[in-house]
N, C-alpha and C positions, 0 to 999 in steps of 0.2 A: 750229843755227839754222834750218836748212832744215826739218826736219822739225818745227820748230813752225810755218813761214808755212806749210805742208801743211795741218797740225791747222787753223789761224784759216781756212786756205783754204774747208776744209772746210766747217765748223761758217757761213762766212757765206757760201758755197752753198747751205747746207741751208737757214741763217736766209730767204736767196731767195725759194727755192723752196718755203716753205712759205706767206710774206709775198706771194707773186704769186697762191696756189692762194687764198689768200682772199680778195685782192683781188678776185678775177675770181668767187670765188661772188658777192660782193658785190655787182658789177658787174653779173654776169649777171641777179640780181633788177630792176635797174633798166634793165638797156638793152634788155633782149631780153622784157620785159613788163610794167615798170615805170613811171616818170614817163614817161621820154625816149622810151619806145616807146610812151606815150598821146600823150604830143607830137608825133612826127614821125607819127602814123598819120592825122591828117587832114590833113597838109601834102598825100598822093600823091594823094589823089582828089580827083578835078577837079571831080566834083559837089560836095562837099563844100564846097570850097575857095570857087567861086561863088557857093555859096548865102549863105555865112558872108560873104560881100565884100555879097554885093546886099543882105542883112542890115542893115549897116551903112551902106551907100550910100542905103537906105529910109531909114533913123530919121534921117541928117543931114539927106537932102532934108526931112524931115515939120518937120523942128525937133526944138524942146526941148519938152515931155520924152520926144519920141520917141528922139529922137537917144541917148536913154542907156535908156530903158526895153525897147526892144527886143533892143539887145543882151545885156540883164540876163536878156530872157523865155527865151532861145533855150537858152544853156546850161543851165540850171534846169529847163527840159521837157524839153530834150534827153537830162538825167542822169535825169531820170524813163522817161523811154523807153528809154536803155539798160540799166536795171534790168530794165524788161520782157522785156530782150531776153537778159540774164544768167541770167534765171530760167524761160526757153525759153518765156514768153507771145507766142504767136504773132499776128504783126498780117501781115494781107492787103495783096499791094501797095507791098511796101515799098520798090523799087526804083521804080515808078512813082512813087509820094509824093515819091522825092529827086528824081527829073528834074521832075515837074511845081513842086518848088518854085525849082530857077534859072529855069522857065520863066514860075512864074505871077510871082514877086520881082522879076524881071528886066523887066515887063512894068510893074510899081509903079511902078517906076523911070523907065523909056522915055516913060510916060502920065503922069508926076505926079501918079499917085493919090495924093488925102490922104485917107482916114478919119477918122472917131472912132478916137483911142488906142484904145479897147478893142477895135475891129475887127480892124486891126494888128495888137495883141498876141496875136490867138487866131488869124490867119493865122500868122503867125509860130513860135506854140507849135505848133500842128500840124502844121508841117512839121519843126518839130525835132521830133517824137515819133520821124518814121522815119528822119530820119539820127539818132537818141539807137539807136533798135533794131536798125538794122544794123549799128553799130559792136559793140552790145553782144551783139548773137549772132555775130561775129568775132573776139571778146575771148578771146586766147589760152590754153588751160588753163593755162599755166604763170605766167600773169603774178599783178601782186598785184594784183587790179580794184580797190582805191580808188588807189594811185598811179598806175595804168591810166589812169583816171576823171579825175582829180586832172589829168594831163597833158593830156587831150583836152581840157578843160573850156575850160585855158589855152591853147590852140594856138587852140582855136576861138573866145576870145575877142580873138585875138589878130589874126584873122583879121577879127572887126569892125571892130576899132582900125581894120585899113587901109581898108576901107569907108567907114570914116567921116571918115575922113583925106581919101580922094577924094571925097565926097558933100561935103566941105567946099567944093569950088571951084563947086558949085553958090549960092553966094552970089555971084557975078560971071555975067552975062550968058552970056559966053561959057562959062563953068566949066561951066553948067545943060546947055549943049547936050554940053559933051563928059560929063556925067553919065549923060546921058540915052543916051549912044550906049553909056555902058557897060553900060545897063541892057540895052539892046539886044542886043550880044551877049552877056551872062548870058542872057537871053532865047531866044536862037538856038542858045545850047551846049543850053538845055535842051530843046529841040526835038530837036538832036539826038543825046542823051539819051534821047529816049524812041522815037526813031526805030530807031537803032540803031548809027546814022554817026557817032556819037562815043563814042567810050570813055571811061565815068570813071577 
């Protein structure tokens, strides 16, 4: 009897260790370059992370159909620009573009600037060209760049949500001024940003 729970021992060792080995190739297409690693790759940069907030903090303060068409612009140029940036077309400035856009969004915000929709949407798109191209020339040889894509697209819309979540309390008096202070310091991160005293 012993030396057959050996054999089953065996054989569902082996079953293990083959059941984990593919697990984890699996795995490793999606965590280490995949969705989850286009997901959690714009949570860590700061610049990022602001611009995508003040993003959304713009379109609620502007209204409707700001309040949903900007967020809609950003990713969508953004995926255009990181294509550029995939296929090594080089664009000038690209870390300037991302500080000047928490500083210039951030400044939308703080001032109540309202435009024409279509002004907005082409501040907007242009500043996602160059956070779309710096992620997309960071984009790791190993990953699969549409689940890459696929996951940035959604973090970074994700990122509006809350934007727009807080630009919501801009409907109350008060709400408007603590809006306005966020826009503020979106503003001042991107100052310094381009300074140099802040690290994205």
């Amino acid at each position: 009897m012993a030396p057959l729970f050996k054999q089953i021992g065996k054989v569902l060792l082996l079953f293990l260790a083959l059941t984990t080995a593919a697990s984890a190739h699996t795995d490793a297409g999606t965590m280490s370059g995949g969705f989850l690693s286009g997901f959690t790759h714009p949570l860590f940069g700061l610049d990022h992370v602001l611009a995508m907030v003040a993003v959304g903090l713009w379109g609620a303060f502007l209204g409707r159909p700001a309040i949903w068409v900007l967020p809609v612009v950003f990713p969508l140029v953004m995926a255009f620009g990181g294509a550029l940036g995939v296929i090594g077309v080089p664009l000038p400035g690209v870390e300037i573009g991302i500080a000047l856009s928490a500083l210039v969004l951030g400044l939308m915000v703080l001032l109540a600037v309202r435009p024409p929709l279509w002004v907005a949407a082409v501040l907007v798109g242009a500043f996602a060209i160059f956070h779309g191209h710096a992620h997309g020339t960071e984009l790791p040889t190993a990953a699969n760049p549409l689940l890459f894509s696929l996951g940035f697209v959604v973090a970074t819309g994700m990122l509006h949500l809350v934007g727009i979540a807080f630009g919501e309390l801009s409907r109350w008096s008060w709400g408007a001024m603590v809006v306005r202070t966020g826009g503020a310091l979106i503003s001042l991160a991107g100052v310094g940003f381009l300074t140099g005293w802040l690290v994205a």
